[in-house]
C-alpha positions in Angstrom: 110.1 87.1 81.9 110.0 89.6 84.5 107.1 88.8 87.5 106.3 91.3 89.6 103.9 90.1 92.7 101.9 92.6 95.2 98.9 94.3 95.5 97.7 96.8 92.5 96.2 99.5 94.3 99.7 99.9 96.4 101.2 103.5 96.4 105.0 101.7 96.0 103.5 99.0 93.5 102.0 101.7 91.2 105.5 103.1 91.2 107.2 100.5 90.4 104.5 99.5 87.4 105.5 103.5 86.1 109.0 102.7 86.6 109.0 99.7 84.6 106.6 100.8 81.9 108.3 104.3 81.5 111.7 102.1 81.1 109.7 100.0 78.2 110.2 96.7 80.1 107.6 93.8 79.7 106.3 92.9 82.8 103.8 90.0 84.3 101.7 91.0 87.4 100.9 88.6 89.9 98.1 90.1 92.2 98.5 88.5 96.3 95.2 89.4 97.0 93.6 87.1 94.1 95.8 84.5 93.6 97.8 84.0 96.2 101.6 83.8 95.5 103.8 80.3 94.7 105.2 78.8 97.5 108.2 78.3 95.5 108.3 82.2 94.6 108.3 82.5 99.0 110.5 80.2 99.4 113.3 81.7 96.8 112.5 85.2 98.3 113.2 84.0 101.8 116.1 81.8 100.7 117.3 85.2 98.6 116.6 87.6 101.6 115.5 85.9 104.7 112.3 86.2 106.4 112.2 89.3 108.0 113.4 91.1 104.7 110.0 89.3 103.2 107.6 90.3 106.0 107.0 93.5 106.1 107.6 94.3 109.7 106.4 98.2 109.4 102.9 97.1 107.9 99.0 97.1 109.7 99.6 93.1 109.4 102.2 92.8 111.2 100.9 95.2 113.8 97.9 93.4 114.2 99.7 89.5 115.1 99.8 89.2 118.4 103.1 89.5 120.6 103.4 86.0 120.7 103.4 85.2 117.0 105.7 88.2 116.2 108.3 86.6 119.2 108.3 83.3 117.6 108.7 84.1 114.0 111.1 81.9 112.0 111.5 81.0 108.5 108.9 78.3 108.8 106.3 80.3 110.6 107.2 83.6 107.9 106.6 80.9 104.9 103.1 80.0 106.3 102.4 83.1 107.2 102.8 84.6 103.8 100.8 81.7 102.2 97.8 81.8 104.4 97.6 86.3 104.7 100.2 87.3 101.3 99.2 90.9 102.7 102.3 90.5 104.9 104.8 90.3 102.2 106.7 93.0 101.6 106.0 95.0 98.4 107.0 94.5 95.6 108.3 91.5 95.2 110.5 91.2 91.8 111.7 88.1 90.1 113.8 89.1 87.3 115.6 85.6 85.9 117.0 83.9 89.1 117.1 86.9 91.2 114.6 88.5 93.7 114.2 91.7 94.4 111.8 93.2 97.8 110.3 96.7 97.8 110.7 99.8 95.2 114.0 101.9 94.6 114.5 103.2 91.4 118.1 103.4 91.3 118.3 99.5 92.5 115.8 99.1 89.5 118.2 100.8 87.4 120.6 98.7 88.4 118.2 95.5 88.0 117.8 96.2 84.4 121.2 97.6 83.0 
């Protein structure tokens, strides 16, 4: 089964729900906002991608940390700091089978799903 987690009212995430229903693919939606996401699901991504591919750096979350938290980020601080505000994590976040997927490209969804 394929999960996508983010936020629904997201410009990208709403193109990447079109994408995926346009392409007829069945799809489970994992909201951050009200549930949260699996630390497990984190932890793969950053294993998969590494931290600062799963925080979104170019967000108003980011932006709003202070200097000192942003200096000091590693992969333990990026874990808890994606359980405690999910808003941070970059968007979408796919799991299709074993692999993980961040952000929206159509052409690397193509590829996802060929």
């Amino acid at each position: 089964m394929t999960v996508i987690y983010g936020i629904k009212n997201c410009d990208t995430m709403k193109k990447a729900f079109k994408w995926l229903e346009d392409a007829g693919i069945e799809f489970e939606f994992h909201d951050y906002k009200k549930s949260g996401v699996p630390e497990n699901v984190i932890r793969a991504a950053i294993k998969h991608n590494g931290w600062d591919n799963v925080i979104n750096r170019r967000g108003t979350t980011w932006r709003k940390l202070p200097d000192e938290v942003k200096a000091s980020m590693d992969e333990k601080a990026a874990l808890r700091m994606a359980q405690e505000n999910p808003s941070i994590i970059k968007r979408p976040l796919l799991v299709q089978g074993a692999s993980i997927h961040l952000g929206f490209d159509p052409e690397d969804y193509r590829k996802i799903f060929s």
